[in-house]
C-alpha positions in Angstrom: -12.2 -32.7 13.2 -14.6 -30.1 14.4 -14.1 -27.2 16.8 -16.6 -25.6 18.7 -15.4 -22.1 20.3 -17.3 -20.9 23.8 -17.4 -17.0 24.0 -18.0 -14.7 27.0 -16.4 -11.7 28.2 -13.3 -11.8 29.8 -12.7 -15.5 29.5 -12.5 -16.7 33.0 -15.8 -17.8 34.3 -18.4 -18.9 31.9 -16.7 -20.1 29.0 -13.8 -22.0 30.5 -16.7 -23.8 32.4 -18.0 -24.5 29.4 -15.3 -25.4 27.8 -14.7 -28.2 30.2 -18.3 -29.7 30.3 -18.7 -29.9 26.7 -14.8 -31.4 26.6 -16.0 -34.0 28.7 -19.5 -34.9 27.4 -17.7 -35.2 23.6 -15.0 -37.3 25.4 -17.8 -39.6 27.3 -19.9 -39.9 23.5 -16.3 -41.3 21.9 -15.9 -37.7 20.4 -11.8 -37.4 22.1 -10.7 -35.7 18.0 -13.1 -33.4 18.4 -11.8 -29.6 19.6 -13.5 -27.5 22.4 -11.7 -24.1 23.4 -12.6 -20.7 24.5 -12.0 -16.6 24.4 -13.1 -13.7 25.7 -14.5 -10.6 23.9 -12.8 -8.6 26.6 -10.3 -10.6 28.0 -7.3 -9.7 29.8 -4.8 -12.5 28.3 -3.3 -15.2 30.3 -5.2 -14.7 33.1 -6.3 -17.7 34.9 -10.0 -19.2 35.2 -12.0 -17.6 38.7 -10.8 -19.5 41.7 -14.5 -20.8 42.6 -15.0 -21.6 38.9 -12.1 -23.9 39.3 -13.1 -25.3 42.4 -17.0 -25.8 41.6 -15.4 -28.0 38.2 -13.0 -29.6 40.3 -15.8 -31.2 41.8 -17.5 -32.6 39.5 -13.9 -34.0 38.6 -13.2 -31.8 35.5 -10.1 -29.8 35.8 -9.9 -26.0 34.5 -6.7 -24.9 36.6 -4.5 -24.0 33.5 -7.0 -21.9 32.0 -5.6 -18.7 30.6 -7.6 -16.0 29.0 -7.2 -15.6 25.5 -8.9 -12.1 23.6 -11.3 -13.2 20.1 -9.6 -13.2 16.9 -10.3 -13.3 13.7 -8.0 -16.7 13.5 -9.8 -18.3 16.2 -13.2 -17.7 14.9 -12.1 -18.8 11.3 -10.9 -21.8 12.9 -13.7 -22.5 14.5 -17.3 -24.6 13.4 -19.4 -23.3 15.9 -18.9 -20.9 18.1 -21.3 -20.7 21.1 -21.8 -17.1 23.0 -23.0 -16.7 26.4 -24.8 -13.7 25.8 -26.8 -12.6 22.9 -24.7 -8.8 22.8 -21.7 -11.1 22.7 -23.2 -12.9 19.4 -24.3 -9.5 18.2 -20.9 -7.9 18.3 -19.0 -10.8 16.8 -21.1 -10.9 14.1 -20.4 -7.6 13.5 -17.4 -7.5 13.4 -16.6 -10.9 11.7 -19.4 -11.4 9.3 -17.3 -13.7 7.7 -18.0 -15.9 10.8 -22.3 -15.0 10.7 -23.5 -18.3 10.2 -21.4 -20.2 12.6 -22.1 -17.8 15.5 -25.1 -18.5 18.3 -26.2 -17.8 21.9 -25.8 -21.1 23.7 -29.0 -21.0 25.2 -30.2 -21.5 21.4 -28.6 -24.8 20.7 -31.2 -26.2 23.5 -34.3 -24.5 22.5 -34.3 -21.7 24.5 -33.2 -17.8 24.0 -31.5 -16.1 27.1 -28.0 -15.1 28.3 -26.2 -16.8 31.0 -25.7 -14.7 33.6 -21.9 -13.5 34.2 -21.3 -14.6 38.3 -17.7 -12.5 38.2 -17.6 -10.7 41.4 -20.7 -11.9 42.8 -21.7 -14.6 45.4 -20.6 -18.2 45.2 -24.5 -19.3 44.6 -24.1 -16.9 41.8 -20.9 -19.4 40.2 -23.0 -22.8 41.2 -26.2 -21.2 39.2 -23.8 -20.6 36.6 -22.3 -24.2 36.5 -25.4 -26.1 36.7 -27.1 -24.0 34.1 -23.9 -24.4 31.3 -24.3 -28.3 32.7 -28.1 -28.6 31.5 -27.6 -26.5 28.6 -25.0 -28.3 26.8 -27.0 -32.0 27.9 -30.1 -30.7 26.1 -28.2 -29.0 23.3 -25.5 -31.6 22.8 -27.3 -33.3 19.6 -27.7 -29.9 17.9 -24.2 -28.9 19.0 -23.0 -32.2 17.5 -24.8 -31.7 14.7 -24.0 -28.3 13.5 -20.5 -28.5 13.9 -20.1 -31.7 12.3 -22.3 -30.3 9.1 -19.9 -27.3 9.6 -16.6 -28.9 9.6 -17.5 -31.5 6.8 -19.1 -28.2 4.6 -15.3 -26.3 5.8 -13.5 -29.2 4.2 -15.3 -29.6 1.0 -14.6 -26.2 0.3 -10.9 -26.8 0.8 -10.9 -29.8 -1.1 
């Protein structure tokens, strides 16, 4: 089944959010096989997901409270069909430095037409985290056939080539 990885720095506010809207949009479209996780490209490992990122998905009844930061690796993005950055430095790098993974890196914002990072709230005001949620939220709706699509076509071409 496919697996779409979410990438921003330290792994504790934007991509676990991510991780857990897209989770539960693929679960609410029958999708339950399909994989959803996250890493950081700077991530201090096993730390949990920010307190108000937990409580901000907590209310809209998605649960991110075992989180644990987890550092990009070459297995992960290998493993991986898409794999969505949050930032278009963060797509940059990766590419980079795993140009085996080229083609199945992107910015988020990409997947739903547009072409701008999501802001990083770490440290900042609580309106800063709810901007944050809402924006992940309405990016992953309007990007969710594209998402679907590409990592599907992904997966499908992965297995082929295994076959």
């Amino acid at each position: 089944m496919p697996h779409i990885l979410f990438i921003c720095t330290a792994n504790i506010c934007r991509s676990p959010v991510a991780e857990g809207l897209l989770r539960k949009r693929l679960d609410e479209d029958g999708l339950v096989s399909w994989e959803v996780s996250s890493a950081g490209t700077w991530a201090q490992l096993r730390r949990g997901a920010a307190t108000t990122s937990v409580q901000l998905m907590a209310e809209r009844g998605i649960d991110i409270s075992n989180h644990r930061a987890r550092e990009v690796t070459a297995e992960l993005l290998a493993d991986a069909d898409l794999i969505l950055c949050m930032e278009a430095g963060h797509a940059e790098a990766l590419r980079v430095e795993f140009p085996e993974a080229r083609e199945r890196i992107h910015v988020l914002s990409e997947m739903a037409g547009s072409n701008h990072n999501v802001e990083d709230p770490y440290g900042g005001p609580y309106q800063g985290y709810v901007k944050m949620v809402d924006e992940l939220s309405e990016l992953i709706d309007a990007g969710l056939p594209r998402i679907i699509g590409l990592a599907g076509r992904n997966a499908y071409n992965k297995r082929q080539r295994e076959e």
